[in-house]
TIMAR-953745 format. One line per field, with one value per residue: residue number from 1; residue in three letters; x, y, z of N, C-alpha, C in turn. Coordinates in pm, whole numbers, plus 32768, in hexadecimal, padded with zeros to 4 digits. Example, Ala and Ser with C-alpha at 12.3 -4.5 7.8 and 13.67 -1.06 7.14 Angstrom:
BEGIN
pos (1	2)
code (ALA	SER)
nc1 (8527	8505)
nc2 (7DC7	7F1F)
nc3 (830C	82C4)
cac1 (84CE	8557)
cac2 (7E3E	7F96)
cac3 (830C	82CA)
cc1 (8528	850A)
cc2 (7EB6	8003)
cc3 (830C	8313)
//
This chain:
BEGIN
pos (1	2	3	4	5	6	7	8	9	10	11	12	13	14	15	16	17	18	19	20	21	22	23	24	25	26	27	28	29	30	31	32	33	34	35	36	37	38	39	40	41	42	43	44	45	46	47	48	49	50	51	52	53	54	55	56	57	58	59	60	61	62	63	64	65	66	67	68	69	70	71	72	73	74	75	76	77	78	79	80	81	82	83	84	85	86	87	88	89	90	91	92	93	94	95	96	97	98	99	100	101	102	103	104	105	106	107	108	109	110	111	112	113	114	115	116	117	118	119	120	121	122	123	124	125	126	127	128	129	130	131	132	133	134	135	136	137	138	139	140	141	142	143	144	145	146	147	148	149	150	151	152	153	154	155	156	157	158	159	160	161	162	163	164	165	166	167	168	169	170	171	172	173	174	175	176	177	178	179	180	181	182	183	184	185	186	187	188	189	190	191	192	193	194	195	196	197	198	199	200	201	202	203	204	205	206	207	208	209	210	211	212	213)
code (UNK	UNK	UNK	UNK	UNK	UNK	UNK	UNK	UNK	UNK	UNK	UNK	UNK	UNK	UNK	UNK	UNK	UNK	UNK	UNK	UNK	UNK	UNK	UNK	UNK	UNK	UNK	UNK	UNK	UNK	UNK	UNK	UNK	UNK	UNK	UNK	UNK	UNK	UNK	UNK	UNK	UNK	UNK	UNK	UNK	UNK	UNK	UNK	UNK	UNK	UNK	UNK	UNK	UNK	UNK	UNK	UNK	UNK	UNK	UNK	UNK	UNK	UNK	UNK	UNK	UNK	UNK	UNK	UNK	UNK	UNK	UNK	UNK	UNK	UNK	UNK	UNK	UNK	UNK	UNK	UNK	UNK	UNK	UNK	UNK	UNK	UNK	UNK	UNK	UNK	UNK	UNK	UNK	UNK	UNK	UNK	UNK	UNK	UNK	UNK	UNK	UNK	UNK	UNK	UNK	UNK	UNK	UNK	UNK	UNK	UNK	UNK	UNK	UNK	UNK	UNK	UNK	UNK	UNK	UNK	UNK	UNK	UNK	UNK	UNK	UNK	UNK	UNK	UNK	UNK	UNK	UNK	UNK	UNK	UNK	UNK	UNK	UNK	UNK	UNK	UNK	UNK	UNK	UNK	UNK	UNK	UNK	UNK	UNK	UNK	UNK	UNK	UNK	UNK	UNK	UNK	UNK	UNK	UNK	UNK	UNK	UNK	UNK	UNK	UNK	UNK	UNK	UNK	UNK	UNK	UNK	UNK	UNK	UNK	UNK	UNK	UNK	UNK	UNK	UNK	UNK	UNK	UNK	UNK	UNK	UNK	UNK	UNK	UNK	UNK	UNK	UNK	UNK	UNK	UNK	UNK	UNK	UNK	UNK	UNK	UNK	UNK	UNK	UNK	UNK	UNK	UNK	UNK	UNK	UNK	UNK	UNK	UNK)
nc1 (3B46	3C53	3CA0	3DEA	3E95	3F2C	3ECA	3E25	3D52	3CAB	3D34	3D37	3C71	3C32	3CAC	3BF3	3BC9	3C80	3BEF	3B12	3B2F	3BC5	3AC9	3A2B	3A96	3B1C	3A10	391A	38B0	37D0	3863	37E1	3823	37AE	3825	395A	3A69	3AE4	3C31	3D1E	3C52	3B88	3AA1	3956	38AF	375D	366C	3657	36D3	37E6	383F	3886	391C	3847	3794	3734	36F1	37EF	37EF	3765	370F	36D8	364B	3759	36FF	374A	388D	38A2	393E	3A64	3BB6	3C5B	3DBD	3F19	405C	416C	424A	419A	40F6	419A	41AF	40D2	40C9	41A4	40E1	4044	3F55	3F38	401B	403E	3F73	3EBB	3DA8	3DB0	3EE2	3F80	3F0C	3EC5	3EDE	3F11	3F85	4098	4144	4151	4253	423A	4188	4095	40D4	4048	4010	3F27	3F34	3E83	3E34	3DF2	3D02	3C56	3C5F	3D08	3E5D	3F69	40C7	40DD	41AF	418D	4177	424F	41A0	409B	3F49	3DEB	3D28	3DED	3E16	3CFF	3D35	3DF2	3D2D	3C91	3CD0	3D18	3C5A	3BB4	3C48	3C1B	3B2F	3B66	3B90	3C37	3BF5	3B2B	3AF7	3ADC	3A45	3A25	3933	3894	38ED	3965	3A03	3AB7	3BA9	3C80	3D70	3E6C	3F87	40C5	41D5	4291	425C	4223	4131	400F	3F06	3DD3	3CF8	3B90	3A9D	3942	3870	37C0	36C1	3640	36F7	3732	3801	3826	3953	3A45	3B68	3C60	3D6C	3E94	3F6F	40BB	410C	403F	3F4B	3DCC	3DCD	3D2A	3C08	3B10	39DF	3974	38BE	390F	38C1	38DA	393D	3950	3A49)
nc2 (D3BD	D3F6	D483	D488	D5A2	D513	D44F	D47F	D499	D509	D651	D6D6	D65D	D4FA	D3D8	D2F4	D1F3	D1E8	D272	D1F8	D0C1	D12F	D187	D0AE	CFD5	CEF5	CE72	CDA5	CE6D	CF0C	D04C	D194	D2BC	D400	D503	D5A6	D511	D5BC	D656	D64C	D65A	D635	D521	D456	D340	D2B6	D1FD	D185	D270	D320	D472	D5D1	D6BB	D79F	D709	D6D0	D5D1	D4EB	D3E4	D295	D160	CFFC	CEE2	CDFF	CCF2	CC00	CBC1	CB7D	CB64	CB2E	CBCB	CB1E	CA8C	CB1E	CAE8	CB87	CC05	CC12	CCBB	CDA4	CDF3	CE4A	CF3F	CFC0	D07C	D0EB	D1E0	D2DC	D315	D3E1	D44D	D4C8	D505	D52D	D566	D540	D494	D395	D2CB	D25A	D349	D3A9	D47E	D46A	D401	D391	D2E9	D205	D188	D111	D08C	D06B	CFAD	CF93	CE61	CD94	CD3D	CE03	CDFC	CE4D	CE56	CE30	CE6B	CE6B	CEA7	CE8E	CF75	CFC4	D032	CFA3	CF5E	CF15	CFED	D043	CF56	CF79	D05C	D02B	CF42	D02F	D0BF	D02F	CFB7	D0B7	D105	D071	D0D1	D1FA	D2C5	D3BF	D516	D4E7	D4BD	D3FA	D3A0	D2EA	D26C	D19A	D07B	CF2C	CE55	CD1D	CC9A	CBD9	CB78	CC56	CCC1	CC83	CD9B	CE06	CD21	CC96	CD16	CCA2	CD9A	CD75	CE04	CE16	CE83	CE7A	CEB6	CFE3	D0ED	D239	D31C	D268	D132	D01D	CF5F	CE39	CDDB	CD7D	CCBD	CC2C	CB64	CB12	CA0D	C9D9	C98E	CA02	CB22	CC21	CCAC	CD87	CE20	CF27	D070	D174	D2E6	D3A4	D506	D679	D700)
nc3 (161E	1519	13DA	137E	12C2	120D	11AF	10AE	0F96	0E8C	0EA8	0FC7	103B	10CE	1078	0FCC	0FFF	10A9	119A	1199	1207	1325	137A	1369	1438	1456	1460	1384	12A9	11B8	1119	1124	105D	10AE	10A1	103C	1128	121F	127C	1393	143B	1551	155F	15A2	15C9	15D7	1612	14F1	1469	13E8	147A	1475	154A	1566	1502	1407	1310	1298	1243	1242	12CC	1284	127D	11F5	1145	109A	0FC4	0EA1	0DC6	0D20	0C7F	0BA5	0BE8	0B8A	0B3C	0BF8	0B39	0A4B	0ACF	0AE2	09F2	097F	0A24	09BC	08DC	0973	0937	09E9	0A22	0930	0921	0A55	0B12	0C36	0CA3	0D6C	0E26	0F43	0F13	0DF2	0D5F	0C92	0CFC	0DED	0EC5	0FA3	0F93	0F77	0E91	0DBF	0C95	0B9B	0A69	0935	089C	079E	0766	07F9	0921	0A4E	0AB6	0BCC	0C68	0DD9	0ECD	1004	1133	125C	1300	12F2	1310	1311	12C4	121C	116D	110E	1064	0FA6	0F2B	0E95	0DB0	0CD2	0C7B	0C2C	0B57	0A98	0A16	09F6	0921	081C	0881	08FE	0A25	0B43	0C79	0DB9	0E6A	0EC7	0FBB	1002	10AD	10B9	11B1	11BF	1208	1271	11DB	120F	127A	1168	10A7	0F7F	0EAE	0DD5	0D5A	0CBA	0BD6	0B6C	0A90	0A9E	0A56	09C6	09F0	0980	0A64	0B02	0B5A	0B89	0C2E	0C52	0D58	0D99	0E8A	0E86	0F1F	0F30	0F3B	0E7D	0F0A	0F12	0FBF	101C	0FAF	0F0F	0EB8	0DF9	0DA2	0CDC	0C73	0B61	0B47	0B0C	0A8B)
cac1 (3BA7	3C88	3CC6	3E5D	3EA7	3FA1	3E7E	3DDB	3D47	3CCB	3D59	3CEC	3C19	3C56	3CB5	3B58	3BF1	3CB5	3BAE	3A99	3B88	3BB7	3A23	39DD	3ABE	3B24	399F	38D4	3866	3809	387B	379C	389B	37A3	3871	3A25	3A92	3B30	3C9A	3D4F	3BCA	3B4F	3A2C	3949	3858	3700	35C6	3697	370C	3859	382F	38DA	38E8	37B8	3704	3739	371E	384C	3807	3709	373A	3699	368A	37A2	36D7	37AC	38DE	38A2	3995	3B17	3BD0	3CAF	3E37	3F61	40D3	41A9	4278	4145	40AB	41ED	41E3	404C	40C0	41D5	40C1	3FE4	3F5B	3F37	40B9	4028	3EFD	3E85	3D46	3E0B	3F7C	3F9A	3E9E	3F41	3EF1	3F42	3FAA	4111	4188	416F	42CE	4222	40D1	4088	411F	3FFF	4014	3ED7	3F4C	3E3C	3E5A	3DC1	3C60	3C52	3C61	3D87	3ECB	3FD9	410E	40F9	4204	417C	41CF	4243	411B	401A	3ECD	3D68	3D0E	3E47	3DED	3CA4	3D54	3E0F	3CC6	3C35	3CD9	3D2B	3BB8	3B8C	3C91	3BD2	3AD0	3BA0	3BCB	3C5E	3BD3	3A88	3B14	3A6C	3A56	3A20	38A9	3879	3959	394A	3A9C	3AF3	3C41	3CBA	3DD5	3ED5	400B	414F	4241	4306	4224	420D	40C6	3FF1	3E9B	3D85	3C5C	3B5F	3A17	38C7	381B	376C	3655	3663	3767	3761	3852	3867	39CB	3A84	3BF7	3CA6	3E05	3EE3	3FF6	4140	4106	3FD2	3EB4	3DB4	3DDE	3CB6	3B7E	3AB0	397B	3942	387F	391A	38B0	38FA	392C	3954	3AD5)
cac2 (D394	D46E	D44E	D4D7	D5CB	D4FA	D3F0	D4C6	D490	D5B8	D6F0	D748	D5FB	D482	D36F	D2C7	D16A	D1D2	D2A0	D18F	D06B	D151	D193	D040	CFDF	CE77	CE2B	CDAC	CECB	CF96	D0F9	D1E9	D343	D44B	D56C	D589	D51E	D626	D609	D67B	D67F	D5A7	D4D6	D420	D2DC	D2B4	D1F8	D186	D2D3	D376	D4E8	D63A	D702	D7D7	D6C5	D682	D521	D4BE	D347	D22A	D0DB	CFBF	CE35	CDCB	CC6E	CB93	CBE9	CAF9	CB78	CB58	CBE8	CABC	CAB2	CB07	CAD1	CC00	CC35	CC54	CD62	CDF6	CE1B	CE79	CF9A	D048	D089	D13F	D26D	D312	D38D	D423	D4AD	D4B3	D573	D55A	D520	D559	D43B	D370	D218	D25F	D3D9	D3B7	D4F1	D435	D3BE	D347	D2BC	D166	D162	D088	D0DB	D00C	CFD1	CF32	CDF9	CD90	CD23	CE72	CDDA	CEA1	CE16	CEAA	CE29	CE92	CE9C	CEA8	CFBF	CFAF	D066	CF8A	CF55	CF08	D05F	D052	CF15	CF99	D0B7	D002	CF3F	D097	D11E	CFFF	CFC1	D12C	D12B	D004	D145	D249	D2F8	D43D	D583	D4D4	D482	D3A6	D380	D2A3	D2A5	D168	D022	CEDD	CE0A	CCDD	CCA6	CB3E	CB98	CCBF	CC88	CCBD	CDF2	CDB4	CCBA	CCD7	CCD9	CCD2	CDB7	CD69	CE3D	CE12	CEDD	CDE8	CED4	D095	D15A	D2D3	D341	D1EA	D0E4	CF99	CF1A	CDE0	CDD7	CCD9	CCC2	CB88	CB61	CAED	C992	C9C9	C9A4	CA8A	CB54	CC73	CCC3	CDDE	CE61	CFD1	D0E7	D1E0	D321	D406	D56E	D6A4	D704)
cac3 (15B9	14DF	136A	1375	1250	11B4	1165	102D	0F3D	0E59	0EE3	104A	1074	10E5	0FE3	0FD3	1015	1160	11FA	119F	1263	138C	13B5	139A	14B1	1459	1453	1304	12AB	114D	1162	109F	10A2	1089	106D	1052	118D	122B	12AC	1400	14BA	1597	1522	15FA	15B5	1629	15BF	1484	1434	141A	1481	14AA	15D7	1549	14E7	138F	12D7	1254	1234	126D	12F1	1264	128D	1164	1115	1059	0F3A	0E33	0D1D	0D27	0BF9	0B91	0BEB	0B2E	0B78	0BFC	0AAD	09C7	0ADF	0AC5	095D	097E	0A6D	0975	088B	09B4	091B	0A4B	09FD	08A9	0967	0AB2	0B4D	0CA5	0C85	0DFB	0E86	0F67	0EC7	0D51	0D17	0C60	0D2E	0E9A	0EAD	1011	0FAE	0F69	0DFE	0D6B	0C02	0B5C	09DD	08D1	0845	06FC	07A3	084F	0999	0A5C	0B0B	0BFE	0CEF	0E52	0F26	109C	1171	12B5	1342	12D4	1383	12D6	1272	1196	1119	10B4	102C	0F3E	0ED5	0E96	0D3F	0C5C	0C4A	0BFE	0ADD	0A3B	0A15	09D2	0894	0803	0888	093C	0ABA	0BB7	0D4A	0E27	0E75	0F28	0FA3	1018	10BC	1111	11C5	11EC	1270	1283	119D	1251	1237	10F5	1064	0EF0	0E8D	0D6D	0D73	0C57	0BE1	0ADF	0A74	0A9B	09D5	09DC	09C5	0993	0A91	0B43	0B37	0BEA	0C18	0CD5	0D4F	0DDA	0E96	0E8A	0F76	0F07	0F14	0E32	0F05	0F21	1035	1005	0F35	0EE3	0E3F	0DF0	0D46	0CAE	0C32	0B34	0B6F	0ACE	0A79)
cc1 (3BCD	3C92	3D41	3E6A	3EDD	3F44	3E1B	3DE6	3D18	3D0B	3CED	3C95	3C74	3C45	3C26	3B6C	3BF4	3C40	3B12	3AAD	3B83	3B26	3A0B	3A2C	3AFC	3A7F	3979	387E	385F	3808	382C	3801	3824	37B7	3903	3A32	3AF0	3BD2	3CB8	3CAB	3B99	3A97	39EC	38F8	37FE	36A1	35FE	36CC	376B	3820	38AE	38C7	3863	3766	36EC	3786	378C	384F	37BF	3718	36CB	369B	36E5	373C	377F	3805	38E1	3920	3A1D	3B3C	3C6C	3D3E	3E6C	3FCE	411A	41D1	4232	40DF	4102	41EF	4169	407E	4146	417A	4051	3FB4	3F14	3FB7	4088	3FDD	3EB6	3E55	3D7E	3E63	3F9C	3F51	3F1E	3F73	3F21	3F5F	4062	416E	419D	41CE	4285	419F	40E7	40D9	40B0	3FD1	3FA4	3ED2	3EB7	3E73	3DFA	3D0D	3C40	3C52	3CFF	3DF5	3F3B	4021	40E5	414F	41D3	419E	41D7	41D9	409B	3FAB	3E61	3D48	3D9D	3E20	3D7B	3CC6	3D94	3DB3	3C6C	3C57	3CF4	3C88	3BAA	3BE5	3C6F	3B42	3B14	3BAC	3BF6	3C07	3B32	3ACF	3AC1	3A97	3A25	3990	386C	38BF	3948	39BB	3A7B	3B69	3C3A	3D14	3E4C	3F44	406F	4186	4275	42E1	41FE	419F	409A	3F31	3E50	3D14	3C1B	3AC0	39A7	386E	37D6	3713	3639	36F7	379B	378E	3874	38F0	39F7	3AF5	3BFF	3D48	3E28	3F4F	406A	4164	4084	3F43	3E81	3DDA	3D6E	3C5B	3B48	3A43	398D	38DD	38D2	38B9	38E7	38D2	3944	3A13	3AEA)
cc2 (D40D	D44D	D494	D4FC	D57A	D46E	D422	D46E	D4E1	D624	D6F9	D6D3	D56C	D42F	D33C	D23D	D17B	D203	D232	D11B	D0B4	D166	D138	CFF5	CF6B	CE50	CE05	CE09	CF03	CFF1	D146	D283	D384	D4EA	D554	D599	D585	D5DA	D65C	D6A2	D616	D5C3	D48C	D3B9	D2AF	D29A	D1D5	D1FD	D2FB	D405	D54C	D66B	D741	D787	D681	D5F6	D50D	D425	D304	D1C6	D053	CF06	CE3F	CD98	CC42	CBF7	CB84	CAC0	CB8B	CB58	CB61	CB11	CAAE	CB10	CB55	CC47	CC68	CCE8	CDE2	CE74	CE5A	CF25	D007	D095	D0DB	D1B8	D2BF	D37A	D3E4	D484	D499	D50D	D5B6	D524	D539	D501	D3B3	D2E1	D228	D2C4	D3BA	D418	D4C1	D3E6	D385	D31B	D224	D124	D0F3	D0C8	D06A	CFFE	CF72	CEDF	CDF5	CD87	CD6D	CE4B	CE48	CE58	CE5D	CE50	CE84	CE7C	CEE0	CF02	CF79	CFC3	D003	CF4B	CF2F	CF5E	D04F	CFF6	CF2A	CFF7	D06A	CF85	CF87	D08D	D0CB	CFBE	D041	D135	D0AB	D043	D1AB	D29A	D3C6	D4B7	D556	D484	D442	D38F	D363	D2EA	D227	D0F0	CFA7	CE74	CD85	CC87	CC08	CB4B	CBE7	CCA7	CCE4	CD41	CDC3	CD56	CCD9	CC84	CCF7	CD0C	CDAF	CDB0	CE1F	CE79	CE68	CE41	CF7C	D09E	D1CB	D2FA	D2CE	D1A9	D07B	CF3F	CEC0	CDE3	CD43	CCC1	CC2F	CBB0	CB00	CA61	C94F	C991	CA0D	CAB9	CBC3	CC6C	CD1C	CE01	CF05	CFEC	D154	D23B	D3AA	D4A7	D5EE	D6C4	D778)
cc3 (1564	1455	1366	12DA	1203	118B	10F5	0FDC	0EA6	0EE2	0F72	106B	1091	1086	1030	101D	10B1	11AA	1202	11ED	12DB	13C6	13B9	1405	14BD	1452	13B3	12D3	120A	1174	10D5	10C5	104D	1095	1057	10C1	1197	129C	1323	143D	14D7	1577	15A8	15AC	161E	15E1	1534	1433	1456	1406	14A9	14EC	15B7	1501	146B	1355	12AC	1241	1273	124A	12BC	1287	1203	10FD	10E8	0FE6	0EF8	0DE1	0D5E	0CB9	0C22	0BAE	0B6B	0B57	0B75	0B91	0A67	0A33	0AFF	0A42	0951	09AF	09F4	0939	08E5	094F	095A	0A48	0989	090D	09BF	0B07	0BE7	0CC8	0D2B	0E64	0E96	0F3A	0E43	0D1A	0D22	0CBE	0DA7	0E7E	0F51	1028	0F7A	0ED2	0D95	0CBE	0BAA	0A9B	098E	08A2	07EF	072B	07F3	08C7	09B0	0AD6	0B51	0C52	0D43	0EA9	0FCA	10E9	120E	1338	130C	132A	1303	1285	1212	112A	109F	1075	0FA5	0ED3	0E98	0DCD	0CCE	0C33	0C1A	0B5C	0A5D	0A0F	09CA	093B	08AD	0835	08A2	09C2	0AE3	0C49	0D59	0E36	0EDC	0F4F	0FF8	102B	1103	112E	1207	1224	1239	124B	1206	1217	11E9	109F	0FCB	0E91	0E0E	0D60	0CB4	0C40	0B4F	0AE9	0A3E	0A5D	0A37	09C3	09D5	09DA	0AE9	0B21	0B9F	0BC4	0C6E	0CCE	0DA8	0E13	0ED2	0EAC	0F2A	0EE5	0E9B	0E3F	0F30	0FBE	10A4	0FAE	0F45	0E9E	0E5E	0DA0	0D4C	0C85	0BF3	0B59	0B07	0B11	0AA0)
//
């Protein structure tokens, strides 16, 4: 398997979301990412591990179990109005990642704004390319921005999907994240994507962690 450049997420690595969806393969799997997937090299999986040609870990496979937690819906308009208020446009660690960096006029566009109960809300508009790993890509970062603050980043550290079913090209969706609570640089978050007719569609758990800037 390949992670293609144009799926980043910091600089020079794989959004955490997409490359955690493509290793697990459609199976139930958690993905532990331990290192930044690397992009344009083929990866292999073996023994629950994704590896690089020389050998190194990049990612371990786990049973899921169960996703308990879904962050409640909210109707397109108000994650419209959630998403002007992103401040990701003010300030963002990587404005070039392909799920939520402002600068990808060809990345997923998922802009995760705060609402009042810090939970975080965003539209999605479907691409035509979409597959699983995207899906989990766009459950990746509005959990992370329900973390987030000024001048203390966070990545993707470990992730947990499950896909009910694939929203159509064009489908205008609405993705949910909230923060279930940190410790030190850790941060457990759940997302949630609701398809157009407003049921769910996906779910997530993560761990984040903070990094240095």
């Amino acid at each position: 398997m390949i992670i293609a450049a144009r799926f980043n997420g910091p600089p020079g690595s794989g959004n955490g979301g997409y490359s955690a969806g493509l290793f697990a393969g459609g199976g139930a799997h958690e993905v532990t990412l331990r290192m930044p997937p690397p992009l344009d090299t083929p990866l292999t999986r073996a023994d629950g591990r994704i590896q690089t040609p020389d050998g190194a870990v990049v990612a371990e496979l786990s049973p899921a179990g169960p996703i308990t937690v879904s962050v409640p819906p909210i109707g397109y308009p108000d994650a419209q109005e959630a998403a002007a208020g992103y401040s990701g446009f003010a300030e963002h660690p990587f404005p070039t990642c392909y799920v939520c960096g402002p600068d990808r006029q060809d990345g997923l566009r998922v802009f995760p704004g705060q609402l009042g109960d810090g939970t975080t809300a965003a539209p999605w508009t479907v691409p035509d390319d979409v597959c699983p790993p995207v899906v989990w890509a766009a459950l990746d970062c509005p959990g992370g921005w329900s973390v987030i603050q000024s001048g203390r980043p966070y990545v993707l550290g470990r992730i947990a999907a499950r896909v009910t079913r694939v929203p159509t090209p064009g489908e205008r969706c609405v993705v949910r994240g909230a923060l279930a609570g940190s410790e030190g640089r850790k941060a457990l978050v759940h997302t949630t994507l609701y398809g157009e007719d407003g049921d769910e569609a996906a779910r997530a758990r993560a761990t984040w962690i903070a990094i240095a800037r």
